[in-house]
C-alpha positions as CSV (number, residue, x, y, z in Angstrom):
1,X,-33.4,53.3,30.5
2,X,-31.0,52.5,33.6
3,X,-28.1,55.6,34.5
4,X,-25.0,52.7,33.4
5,X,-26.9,51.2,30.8
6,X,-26.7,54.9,28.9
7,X,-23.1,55.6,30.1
8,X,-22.2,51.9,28.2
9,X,-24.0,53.1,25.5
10,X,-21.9,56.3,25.5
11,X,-19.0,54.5,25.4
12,X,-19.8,52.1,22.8
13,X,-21.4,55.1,20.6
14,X,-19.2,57.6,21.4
15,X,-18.8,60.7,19.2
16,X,-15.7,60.4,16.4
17,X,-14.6,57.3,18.7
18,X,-14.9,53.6,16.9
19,X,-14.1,50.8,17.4
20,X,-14.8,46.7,16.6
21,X,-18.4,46.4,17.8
22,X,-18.5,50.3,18.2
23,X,-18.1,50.8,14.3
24,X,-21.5,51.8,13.1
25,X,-21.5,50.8,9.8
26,X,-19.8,48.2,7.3
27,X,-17.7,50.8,5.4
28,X,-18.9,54.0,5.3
29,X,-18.0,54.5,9.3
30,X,-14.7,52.8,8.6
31,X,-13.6,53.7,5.6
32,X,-12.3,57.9,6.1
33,X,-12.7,59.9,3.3
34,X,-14.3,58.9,0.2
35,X,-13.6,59.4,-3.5
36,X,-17.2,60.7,-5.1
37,X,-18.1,61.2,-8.8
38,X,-18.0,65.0,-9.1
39,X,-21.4,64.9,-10.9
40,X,-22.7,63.4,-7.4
41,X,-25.0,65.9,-5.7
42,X,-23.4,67.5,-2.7
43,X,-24.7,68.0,0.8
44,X,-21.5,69.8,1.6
45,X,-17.6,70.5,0.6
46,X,-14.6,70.7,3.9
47,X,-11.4,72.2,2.7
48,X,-12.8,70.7,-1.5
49,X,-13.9,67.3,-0.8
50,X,-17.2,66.1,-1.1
51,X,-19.7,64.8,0.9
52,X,-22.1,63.6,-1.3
53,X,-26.2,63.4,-1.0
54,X,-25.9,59.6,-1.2
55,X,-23.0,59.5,1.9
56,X,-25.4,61.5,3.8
57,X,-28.5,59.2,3.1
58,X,-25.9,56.0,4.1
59,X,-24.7,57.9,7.2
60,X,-28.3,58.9,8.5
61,X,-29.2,55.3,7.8
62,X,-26.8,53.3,10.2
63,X,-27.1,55.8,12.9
64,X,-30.7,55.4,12.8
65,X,-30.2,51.3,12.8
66,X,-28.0,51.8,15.5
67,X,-31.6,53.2,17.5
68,X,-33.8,50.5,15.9
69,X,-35.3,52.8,13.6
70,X,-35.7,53.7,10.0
71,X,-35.9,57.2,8.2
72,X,-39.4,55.9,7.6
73,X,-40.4,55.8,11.0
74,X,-39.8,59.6,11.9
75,X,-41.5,62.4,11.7
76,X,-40.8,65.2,9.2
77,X,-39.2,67.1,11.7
78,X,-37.3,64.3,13.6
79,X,-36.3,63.0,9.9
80,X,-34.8,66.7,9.4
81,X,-33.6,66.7,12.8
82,X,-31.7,63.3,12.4
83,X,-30.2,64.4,8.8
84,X,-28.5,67.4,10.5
85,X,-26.7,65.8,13.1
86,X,-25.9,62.9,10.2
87,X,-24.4,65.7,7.9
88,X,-22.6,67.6,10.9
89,X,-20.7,64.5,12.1
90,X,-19.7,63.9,8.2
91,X,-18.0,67.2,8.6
92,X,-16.6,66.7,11.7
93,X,-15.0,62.9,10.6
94,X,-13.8,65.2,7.6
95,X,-12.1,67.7,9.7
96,X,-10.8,65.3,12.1
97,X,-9.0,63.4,9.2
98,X,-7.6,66.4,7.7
99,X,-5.8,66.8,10.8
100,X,-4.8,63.4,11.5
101,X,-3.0,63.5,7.9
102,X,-1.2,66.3,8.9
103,X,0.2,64.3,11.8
104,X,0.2,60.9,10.2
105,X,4.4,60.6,10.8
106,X,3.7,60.6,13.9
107,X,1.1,58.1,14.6
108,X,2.2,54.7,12.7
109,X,0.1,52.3,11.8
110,X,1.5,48.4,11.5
111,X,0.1,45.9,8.8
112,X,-1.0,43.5,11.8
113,X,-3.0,46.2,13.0
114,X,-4.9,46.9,9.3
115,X,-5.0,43.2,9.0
116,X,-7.2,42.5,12.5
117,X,-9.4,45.7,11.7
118,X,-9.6,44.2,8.0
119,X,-10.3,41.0,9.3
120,X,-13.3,42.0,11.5
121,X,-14.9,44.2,8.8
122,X,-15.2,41.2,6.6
123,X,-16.5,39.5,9.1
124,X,-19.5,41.8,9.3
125,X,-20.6,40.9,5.5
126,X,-23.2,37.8,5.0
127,X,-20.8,37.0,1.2
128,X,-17.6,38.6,-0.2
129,X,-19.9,39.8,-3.1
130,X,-21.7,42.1,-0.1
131,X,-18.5,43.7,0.9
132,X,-17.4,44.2,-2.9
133,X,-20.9,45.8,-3.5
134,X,-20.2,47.9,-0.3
135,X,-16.8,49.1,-1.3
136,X,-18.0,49.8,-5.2
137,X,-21.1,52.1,-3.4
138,X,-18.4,53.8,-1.4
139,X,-15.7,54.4,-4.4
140,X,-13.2,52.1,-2.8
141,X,-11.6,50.2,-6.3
142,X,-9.3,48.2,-4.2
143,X,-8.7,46.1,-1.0
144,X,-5.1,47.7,-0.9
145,X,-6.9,51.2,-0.9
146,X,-9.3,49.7,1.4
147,X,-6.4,49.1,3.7
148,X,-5.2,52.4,3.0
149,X,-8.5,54.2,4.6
150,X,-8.2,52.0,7.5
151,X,-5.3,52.8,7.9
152,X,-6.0,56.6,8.3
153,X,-9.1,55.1,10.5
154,X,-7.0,53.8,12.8
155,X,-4.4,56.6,13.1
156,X,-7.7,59.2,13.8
157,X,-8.5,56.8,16.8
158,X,-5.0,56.6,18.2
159,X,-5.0,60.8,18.0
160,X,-8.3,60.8,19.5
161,X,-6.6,58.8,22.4
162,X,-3.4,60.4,22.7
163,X,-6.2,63.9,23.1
164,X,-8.5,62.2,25.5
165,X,-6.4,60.0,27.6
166,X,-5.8,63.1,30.6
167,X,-9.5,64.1,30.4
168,X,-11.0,60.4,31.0
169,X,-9.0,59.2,33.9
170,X,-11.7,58.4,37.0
171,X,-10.8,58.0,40.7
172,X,-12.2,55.1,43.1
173,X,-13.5,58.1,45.1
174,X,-15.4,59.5,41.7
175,X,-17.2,55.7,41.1
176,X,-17.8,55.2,44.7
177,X,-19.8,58.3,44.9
178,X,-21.6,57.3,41.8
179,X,-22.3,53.8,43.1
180,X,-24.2,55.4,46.2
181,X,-26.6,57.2,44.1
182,X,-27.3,54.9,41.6
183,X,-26.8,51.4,43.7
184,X,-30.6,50.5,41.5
185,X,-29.3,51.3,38.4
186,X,-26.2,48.5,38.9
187,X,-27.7,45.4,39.4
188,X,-27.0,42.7,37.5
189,X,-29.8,41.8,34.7
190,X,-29.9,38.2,33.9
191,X,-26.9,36.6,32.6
192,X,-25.8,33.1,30.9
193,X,-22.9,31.2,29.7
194,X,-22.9,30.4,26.2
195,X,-20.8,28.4,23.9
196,X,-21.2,27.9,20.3
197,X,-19.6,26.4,17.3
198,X,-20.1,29.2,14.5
199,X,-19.5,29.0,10.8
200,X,-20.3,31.8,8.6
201,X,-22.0,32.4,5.5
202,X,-19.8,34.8,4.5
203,X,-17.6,31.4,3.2
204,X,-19.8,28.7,2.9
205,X,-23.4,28.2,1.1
206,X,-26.0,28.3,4.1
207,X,-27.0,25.0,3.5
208,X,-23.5,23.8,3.7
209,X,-22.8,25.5,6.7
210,X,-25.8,24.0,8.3
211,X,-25.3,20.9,7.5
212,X,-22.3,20.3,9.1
213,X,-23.6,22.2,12.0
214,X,-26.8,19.6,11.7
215,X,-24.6,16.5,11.9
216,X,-22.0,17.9,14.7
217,X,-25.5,17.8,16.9
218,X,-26.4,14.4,16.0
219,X,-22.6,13.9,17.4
220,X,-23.2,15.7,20.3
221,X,-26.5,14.0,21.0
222,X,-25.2,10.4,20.3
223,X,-22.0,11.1,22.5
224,X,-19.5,10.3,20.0
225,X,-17.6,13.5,20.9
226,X,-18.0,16.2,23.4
227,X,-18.6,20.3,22.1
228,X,-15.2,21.5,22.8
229,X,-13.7,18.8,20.5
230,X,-16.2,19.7,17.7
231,X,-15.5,23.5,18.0
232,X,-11.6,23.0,17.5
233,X,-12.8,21.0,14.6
234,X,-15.5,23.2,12.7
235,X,-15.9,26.9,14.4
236,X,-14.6,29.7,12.7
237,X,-14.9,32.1,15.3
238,X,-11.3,32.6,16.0
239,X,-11.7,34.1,19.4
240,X,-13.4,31.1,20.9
241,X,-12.6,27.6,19.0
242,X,-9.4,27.4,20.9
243,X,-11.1,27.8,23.8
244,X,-13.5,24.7,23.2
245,X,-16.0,27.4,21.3
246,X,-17.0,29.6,25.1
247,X,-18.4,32.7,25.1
248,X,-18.5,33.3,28.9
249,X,-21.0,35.2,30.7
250,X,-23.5,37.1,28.8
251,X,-26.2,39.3,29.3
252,X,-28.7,40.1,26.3
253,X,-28.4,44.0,25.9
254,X,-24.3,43.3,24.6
255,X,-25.5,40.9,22.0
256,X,-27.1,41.2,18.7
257,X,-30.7,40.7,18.9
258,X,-30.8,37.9,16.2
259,X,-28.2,36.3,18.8
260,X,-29.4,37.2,22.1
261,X,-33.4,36.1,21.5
262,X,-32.9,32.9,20.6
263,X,-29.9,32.4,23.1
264,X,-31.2,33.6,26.0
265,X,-34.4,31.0,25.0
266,X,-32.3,27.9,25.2
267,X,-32.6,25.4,28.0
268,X,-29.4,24.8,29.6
269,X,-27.4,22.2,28.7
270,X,-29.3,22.0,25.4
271,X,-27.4,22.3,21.9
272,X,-29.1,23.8,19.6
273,X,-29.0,24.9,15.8
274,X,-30.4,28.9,14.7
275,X,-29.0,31.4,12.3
276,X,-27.9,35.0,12.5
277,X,-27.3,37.4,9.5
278,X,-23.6,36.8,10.0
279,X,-24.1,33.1,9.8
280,X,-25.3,29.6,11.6
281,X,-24.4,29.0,15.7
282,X,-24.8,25.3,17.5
283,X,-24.9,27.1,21.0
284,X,-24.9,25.4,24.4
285,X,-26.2,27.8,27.0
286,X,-24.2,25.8,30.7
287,X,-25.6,28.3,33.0
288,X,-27.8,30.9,34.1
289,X,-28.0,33.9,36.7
290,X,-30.9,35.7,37.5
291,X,-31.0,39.4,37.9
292,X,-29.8,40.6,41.5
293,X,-28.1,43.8,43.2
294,X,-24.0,44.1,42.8
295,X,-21.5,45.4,45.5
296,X,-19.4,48.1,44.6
297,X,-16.4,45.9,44.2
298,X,-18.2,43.9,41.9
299,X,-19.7,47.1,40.1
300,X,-16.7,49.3,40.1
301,X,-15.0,47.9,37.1
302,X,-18.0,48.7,34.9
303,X,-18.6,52.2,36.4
304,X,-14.7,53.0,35.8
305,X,-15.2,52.3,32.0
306,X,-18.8,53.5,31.7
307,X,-17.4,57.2,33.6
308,X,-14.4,57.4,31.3
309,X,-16.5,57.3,28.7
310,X,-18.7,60.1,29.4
311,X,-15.5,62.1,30.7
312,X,-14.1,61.1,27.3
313,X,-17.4,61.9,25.4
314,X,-17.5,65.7,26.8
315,X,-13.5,66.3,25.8
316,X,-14.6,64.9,22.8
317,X,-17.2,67.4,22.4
318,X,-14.2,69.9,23.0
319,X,-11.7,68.5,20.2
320,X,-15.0,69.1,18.2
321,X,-15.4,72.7,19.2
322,X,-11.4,73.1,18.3
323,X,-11.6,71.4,14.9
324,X,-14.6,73.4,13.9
325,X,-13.0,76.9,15.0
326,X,-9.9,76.1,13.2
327,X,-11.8,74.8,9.9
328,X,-14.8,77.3,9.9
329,X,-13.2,78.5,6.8
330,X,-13.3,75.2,5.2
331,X,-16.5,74.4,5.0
332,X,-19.2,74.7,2.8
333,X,-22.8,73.0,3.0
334,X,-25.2,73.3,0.3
């Protein structure tokens, strides 16, 4: 794997840091501390709450997605391995929320902000009876206490920033010198510009939504109105349907892979009709860019963000340090 391509991967898989796309799983990763049955088997206790055997088997789970993989596919030893550094980040999300609550007056949290998070959780659910199965697995009774634990979510990530912010700052000088020995490991990989018209199935029966997206090409093919027009009309991807449904420029490793194969298969200037677990896309590709080298102007952007991220990711690794030394006595693993 390319140098940047693992500092992007850093920063969108950095430890205790989440976000959007960087959330690794529907609610488990989102959700902060969770209410068990205290009959549940425990894997361990910080300061008396549990974290279940069951948490643990969720949280090894979606890291392993995360890699393409399955418990399945490992080895005994990897398997063991894997459930270790699963249970040890449990604790650590535990100890970090303990001392976010402590602090909570002084980070505030607004309703728009729960309501966006809220809003792109759903989104990652196929039907509102996945999310309620989801929240019932996770002990969450309601969406107010749902709201509640994104809440505290939110306020761990603004104290993780507040912690990090002076450690991840990067000079021009610092990237420059990283572009010189790594100009390979920059260069563009092929690229396209996408738009689509998307309507979920997390609203709609999959037939429906397809159907409309069925006759919206027969639209488009007969000329009787143009994509933008039909994406204002039927897309309920609320970040692009203003914007006559575009996606911009593209390349296939920031994509889902049920989106980026069949997307980066399309002819250009071709609609056409395929679904994703999150629902069915009419996508246009309008253009596409080989692979070619980058200048550093064009590069440093990308190598700011990618190098804050690892400079974040080793302070990260020191707020971790601090939180265990200051909870040692707190926690208990069975």
């Amino acid at each position: 794997m390319k140098v940047l391509p693992r500092l992007i991967l850093l920063a969108a898989a950095g430890y205790l840091i989440a976000d959007g796309f960087v959330f690794k799983g529907p609610v488990s990763r989102w959700a902060g501390s969770i209410i068990s049955p205290a009959s549940a088997p425990l894997a361990a206790r910080v300061d008396g709450h549990p974290i279940t055997i069951s948490q643990l088997d969720r949280a090894l789970a979606e890291s392993l997605w995360l890699d393409g993989k399955t418990p399945a596919s490992l080895k005994p030893e990897e398997l063991k391995a894997a459930r270790e550094t699963a249970l040890q980040e449990l604790i650590d999300h535990e100890l970090l929320r303990l001392q976010v609550k402590a602090l909570a007056a002084q980070l505030p949290v607004t309703p728009e902000e729960i309501n966006e998070r809220l809003r792109r959780l759903v989104g990652r659910f196929e039907t509102k009876g996945a999310l309620e199965t989801a929240m019932k697995t996770q002990g969450i009774p309601s969406e107010q206490d749902l709201r509640d634990r994104l809440a505290a979510r939110i306020r761990q990530e603004k104290f993780l920033a507040l912690r990090l912010a002076p450690s991840s700052r990067v000079t021009d000088e610092e990237a420059r010198e990283w572009f010189e020995r790594n100009q390979a490991a920059v260069a563009l990989p092929e690229r396209i510009d996408a738009r689509h018209i998307f309507i979920p199935t997390l609203d709609h029966p999959p037939e429906e939504a397809k159907q409309k997206l069925d006759a919206a090409l027969v639209e488009l093919t007969e000329k009787k109105k143009d994509f933008a027009t039909l994406a204002r009309e039927l897309s309920e991807d609320p970040a692009t349907k203003e914007n006559g449904g575009a996606l911009g420029w593209m390349t296939a490793s920031r994509l889902p892979e049920d989106f980026s194969v069949p997307a980066f298969s399309l002819e250009v200037n071709k609609p056409t009709l395929f679904r994703t677990k999150l629902g069915w896309h009419l996508v246009e590709v309008t253009a596409r860019q080989p692979a070619g080298p980058r200048t550093f102007e064009q590069a440093k952007p990308e190598i700011l963000n990618a190098l804050a991220a690892l400079k974040s990711r080793q302070a990260t690794e020191e707020i971790r340090s601090s939180l265990r030394k200051s909870g040692s006595g707190k926690i208990e693993v069975f």
